[in-house]
Backbone as a printed PyTorch tensor [residue, N CA C, xyz], in Angstrom:
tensor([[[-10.3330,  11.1730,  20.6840],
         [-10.7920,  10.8770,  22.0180],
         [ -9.6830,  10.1610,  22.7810]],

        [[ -9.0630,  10.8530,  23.7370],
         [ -8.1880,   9.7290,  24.6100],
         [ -8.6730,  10.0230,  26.0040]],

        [[ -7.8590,   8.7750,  26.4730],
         [ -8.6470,   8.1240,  28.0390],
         [ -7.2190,   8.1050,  28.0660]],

        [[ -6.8960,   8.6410,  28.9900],
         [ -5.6710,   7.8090,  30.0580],
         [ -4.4370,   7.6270,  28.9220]],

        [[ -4.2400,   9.0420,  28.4220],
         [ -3.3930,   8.8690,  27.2300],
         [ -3.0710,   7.6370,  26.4650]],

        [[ -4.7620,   6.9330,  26.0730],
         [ -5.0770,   5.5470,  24.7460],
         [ -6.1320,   6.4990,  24.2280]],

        [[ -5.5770,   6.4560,  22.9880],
         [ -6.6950,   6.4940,  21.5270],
         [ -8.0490,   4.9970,  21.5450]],

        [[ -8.9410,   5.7110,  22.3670],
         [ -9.9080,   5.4400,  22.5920],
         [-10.9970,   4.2100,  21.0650]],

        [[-10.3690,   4.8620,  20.2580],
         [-11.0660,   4.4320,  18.6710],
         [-10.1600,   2.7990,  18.7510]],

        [[ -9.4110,   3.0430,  18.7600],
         [ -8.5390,   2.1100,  18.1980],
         [ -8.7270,   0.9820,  19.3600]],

        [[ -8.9190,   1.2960,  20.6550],
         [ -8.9860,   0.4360,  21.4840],
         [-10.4020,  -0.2400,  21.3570]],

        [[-11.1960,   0.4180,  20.7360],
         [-12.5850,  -0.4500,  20.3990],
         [-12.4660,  -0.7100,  19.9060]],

        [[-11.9750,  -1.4320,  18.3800],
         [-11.5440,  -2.2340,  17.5890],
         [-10.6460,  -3.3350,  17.5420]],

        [[ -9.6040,  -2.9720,  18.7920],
         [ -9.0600,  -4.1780,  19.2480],
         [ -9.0970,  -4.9680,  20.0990]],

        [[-10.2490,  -4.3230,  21.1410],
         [-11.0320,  -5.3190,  21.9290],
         [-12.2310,  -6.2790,  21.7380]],

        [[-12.6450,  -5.7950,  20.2800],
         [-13.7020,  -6.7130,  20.2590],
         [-13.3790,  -8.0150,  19.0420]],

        [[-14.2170,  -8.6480,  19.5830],
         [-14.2940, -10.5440,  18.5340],
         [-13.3690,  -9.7490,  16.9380]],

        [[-13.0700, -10.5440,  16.5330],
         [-12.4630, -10.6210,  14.9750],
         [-13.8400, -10.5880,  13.8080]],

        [[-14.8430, -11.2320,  14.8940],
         [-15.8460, -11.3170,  13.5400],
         [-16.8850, -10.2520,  13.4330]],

        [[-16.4880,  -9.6560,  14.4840],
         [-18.0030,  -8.5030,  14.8330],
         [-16.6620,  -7.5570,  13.9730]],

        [[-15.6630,  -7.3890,  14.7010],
         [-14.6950,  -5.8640,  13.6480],
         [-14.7800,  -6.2660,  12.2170]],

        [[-14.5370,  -7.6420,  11.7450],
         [-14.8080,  -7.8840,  10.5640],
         [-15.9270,  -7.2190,   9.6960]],

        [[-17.3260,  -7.6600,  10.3430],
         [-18.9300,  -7.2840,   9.8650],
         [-18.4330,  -5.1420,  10.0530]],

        [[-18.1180,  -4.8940,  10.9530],
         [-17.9050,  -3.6210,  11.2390],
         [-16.8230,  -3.1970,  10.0550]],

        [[-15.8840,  -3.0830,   9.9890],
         [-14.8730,  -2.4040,   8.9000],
         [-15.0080,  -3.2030,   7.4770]],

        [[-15.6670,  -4.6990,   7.1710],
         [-15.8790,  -4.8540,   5.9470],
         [-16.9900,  -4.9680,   5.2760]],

        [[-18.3910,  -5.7690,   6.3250],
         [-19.7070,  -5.6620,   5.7330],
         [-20.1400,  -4.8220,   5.5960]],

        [[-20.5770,  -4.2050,   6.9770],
         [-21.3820,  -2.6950,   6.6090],
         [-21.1730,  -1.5670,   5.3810]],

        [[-19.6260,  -1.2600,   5.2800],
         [-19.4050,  -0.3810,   4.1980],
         [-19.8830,  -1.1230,   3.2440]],

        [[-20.0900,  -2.5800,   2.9930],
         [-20.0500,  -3.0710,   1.4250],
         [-21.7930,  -3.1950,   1.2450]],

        [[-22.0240,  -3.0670,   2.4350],
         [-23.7670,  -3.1140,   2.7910],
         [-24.2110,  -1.5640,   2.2260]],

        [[-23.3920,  -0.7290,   2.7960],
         [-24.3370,   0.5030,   2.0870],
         [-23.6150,   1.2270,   0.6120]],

        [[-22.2840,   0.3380,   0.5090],
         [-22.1750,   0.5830,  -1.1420],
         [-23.5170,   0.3640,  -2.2770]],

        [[-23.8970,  -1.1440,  -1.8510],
         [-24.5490,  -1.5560,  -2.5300],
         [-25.8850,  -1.2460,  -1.9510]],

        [[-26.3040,  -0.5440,  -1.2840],
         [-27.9150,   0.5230,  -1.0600],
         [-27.2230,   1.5220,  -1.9950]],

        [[-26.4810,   2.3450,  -2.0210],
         [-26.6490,   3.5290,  -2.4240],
         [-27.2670,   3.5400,  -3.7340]],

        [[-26.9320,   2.6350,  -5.1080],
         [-27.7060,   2.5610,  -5.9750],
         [-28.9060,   2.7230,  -5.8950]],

        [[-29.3860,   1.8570,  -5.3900],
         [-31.3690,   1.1390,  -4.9370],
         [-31.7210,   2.3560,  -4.2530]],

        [[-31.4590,   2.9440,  -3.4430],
         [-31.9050,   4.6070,  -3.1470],
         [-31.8120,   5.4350,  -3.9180]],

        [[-30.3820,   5.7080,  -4.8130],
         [-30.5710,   6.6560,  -5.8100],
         [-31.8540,   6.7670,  -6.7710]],

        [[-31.6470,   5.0490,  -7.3910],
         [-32.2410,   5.0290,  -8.2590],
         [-33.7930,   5.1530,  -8.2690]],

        [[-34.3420,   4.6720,  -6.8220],
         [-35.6440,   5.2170,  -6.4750],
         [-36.0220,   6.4410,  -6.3280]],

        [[-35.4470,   7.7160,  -6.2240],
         [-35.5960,   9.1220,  -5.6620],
         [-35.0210,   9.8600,  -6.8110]],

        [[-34.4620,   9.3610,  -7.7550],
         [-33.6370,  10.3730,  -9.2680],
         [-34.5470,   9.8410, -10.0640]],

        [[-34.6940,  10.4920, -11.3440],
         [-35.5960,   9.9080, -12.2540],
         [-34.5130,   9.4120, -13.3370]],

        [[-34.8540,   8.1530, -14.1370],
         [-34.2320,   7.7810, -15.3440],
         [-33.7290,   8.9790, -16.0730]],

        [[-34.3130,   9.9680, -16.9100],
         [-33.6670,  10.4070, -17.5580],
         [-32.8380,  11.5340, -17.1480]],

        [[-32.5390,  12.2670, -15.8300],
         [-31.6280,  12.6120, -15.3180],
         [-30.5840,  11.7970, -14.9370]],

        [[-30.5290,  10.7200, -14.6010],
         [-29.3780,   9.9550, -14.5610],
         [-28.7300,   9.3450, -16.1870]],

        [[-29.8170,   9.5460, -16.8290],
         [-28.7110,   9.0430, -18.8380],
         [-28.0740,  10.2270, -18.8780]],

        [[-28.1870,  11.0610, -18.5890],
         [-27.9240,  13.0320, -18.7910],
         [-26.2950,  12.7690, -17.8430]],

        [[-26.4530,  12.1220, -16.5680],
         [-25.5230,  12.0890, -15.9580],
         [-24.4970,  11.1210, -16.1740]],

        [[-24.9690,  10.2570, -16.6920],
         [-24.1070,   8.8610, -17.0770],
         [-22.8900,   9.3210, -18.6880]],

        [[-23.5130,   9.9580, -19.2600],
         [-22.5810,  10.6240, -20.1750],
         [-21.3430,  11.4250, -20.5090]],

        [[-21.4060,  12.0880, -18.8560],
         [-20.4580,  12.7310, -18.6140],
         [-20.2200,  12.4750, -17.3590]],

        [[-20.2670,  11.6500, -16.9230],
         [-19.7510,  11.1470, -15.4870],
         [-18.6170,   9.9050, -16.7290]],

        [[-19.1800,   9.5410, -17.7270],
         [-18.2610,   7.9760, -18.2360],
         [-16.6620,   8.9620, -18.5700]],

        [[-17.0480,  10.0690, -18.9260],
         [-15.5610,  10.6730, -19.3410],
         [-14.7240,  11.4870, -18.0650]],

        [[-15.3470,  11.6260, -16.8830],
         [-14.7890,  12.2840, -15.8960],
         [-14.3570,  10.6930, -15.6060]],

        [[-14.9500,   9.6930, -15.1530],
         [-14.0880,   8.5290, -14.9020],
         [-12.6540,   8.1220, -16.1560]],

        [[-12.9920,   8.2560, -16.6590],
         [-12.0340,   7.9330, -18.0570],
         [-10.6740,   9.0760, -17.3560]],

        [[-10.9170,  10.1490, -17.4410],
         [ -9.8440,  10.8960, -16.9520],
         [ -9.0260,  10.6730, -15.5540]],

        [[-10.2210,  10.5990, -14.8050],
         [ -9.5980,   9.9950, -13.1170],
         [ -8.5760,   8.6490, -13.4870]],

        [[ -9.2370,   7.5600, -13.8830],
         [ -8.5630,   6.6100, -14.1290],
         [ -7.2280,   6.3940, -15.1840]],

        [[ -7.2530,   7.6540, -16.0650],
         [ -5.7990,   7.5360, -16.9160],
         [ -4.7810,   8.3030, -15.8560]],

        [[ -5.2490,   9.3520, -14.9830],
         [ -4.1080,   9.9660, -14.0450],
         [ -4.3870,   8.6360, -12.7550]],

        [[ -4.7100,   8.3020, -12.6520],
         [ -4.5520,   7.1350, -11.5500],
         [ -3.3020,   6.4320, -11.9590]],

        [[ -3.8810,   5.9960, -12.9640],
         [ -2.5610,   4.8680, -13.8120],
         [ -1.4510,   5.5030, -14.3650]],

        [[ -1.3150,   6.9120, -14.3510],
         [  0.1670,   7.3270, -14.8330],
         [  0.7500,   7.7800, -13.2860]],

        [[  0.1190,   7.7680, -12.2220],
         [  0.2830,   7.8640, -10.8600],
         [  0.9020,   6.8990, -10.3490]],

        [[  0.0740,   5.5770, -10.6680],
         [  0.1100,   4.1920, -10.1800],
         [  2.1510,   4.0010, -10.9500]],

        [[  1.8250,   3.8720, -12.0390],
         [  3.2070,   3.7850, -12.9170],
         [  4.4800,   4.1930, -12.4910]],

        [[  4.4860,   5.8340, -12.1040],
         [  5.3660,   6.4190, -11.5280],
         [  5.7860,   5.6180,  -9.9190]],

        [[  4.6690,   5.5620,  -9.4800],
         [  5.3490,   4.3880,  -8.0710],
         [  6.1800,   3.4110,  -7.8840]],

        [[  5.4840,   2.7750,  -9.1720],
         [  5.5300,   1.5130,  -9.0560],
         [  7.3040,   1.5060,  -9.5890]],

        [[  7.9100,   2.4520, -10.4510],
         [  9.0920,   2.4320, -11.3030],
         [ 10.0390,   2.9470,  -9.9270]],

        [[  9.2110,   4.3210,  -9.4420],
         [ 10.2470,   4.7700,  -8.2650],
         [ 10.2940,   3.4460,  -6.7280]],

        [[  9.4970,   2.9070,  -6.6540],
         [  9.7330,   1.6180,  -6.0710],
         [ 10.3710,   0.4320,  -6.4130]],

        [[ 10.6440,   0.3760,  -7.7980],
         [ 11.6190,  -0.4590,  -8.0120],
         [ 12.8120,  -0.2580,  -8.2490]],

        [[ 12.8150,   1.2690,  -8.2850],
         [ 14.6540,   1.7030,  -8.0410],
         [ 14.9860,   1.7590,  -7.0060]],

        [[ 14.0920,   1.8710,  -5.6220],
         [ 14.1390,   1.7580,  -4.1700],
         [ 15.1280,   0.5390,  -3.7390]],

        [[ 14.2680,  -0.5870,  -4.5400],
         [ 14.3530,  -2.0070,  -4.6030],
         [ 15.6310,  -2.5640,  -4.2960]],

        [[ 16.2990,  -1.7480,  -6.0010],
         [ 17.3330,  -2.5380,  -6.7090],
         [ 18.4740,  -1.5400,  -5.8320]],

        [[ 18.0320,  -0.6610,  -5.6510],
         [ 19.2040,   0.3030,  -4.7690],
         [ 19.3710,  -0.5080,  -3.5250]],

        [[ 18.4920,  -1.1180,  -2.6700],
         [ 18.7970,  -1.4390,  -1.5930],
         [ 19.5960,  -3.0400,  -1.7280]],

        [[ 18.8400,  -3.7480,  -2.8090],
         [ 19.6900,  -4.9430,  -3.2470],
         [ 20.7470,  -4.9400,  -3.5520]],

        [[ 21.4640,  -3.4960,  -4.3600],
         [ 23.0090,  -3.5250,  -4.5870],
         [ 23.3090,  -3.3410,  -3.0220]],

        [[ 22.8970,  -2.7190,  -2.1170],
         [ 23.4180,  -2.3590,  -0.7180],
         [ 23.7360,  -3.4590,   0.0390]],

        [[ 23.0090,  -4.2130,  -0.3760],
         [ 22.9620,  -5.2720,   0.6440],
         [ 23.9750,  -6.4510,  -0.1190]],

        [[ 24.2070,  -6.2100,  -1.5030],
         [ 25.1870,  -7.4520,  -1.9190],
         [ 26.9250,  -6.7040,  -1.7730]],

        [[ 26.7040,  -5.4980,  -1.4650],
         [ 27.9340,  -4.3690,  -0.9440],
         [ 28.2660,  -5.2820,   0.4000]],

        [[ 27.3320,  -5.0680,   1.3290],
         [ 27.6250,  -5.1030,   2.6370],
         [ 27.6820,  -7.0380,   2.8950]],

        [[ 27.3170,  -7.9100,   2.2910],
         [ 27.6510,  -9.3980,   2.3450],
         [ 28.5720,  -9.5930,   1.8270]],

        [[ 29.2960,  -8.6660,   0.7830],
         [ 31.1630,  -9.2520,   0.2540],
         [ 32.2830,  -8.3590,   0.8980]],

        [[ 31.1870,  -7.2240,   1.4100],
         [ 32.9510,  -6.5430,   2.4460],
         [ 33.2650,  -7.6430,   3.4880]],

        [[ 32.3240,  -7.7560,   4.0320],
         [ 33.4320,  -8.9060,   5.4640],
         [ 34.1200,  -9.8810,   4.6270]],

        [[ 33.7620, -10.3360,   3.6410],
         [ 34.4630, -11.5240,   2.7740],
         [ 35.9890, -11.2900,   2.1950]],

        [[ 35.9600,  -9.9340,   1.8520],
         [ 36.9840,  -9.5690,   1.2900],
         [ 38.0820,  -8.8920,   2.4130]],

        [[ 37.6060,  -8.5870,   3.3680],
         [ 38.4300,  -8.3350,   4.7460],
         [ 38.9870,  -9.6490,   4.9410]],

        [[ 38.1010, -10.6320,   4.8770],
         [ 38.7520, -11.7260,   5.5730],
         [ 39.4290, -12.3970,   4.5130]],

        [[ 39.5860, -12.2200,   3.5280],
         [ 40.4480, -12.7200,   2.1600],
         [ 41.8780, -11.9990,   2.5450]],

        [[ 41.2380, -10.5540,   2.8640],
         [ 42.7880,  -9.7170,   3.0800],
         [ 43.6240, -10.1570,   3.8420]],

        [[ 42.9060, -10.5530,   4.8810],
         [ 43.2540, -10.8940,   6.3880],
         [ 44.2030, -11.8120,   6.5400]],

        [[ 43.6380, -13.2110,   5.2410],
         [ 44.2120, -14.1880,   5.2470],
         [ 45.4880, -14.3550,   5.0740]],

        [[ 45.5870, -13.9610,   3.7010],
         [ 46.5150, -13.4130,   2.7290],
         [ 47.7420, -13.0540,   3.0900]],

        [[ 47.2370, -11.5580,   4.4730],
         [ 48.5900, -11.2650,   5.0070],
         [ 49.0250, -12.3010,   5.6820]],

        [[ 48.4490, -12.6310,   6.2570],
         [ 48.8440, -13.7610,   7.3990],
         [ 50.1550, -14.9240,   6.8530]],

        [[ 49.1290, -15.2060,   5.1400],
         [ 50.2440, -15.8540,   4.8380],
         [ 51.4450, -15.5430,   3.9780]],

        [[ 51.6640, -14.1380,   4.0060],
         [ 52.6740, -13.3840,   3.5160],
         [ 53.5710, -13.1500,   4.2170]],

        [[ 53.1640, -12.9790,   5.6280],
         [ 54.0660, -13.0950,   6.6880],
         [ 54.7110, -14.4180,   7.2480]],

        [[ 53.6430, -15.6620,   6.9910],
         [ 54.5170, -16.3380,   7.6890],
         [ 54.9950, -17.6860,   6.8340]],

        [[ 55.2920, -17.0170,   5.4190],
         [ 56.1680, -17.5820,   4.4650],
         [ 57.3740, -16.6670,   4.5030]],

        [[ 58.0190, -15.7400,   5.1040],
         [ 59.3500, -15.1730,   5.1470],
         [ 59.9690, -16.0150,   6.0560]]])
């Protein structure tokens, strides 16, 4: 939705109180996380949900071991990100140093003849 070439969404969220967007983007979702049980569990019967709980525990088991060999891979290629940019940056704080070592140097090579 835009108005007056503004993303309309976003501008309702940043116009209103901190505590109402708060209740809006953190209560409510955590409000109907915790209904969805208490509805399920009223409208499914017990022993269709043990039927489901059995093989829902090993589809989680699987989600969560590729999560974590997911998670892993990040986390390693983010720390070569890291250390790559840390050698860059201890590159670029000793070149001017060593220019100006050079610098010196000649200076006083020249004006010891």
């Amino acid at each position: 939705m835009r108005h007056g070439g503004r993303d309309t969404r976003m501008l309702f969220f940043t116009t209103m109180p901190l505590w109402l967007s708060g209740i809006l983007l953190i209560g409510l979702p955590t409000v109907i996380a915790m209904a969805g049980p208490v509805v399920i569990r009223r409208f499914v019967q017990l022993d269709k949900l043990r039927t489901n709980n059995e093989v829902a525990g090993f589809k989680f088991a699987t989600v969560g071991v590729i999560y974590a060999v997911l998670l892993a891979f990040m986390v390693v290629l983010q720390w070569e990100t890291y250390s790559g940019a840390s050698d860059n940056a201890s590159a670029e704080a000793i070149s001017p140093s060593r220019k100006l070592i050079r610098k010196i140097l000649t200076f006083f090579t020249w004006s010891a003849r």
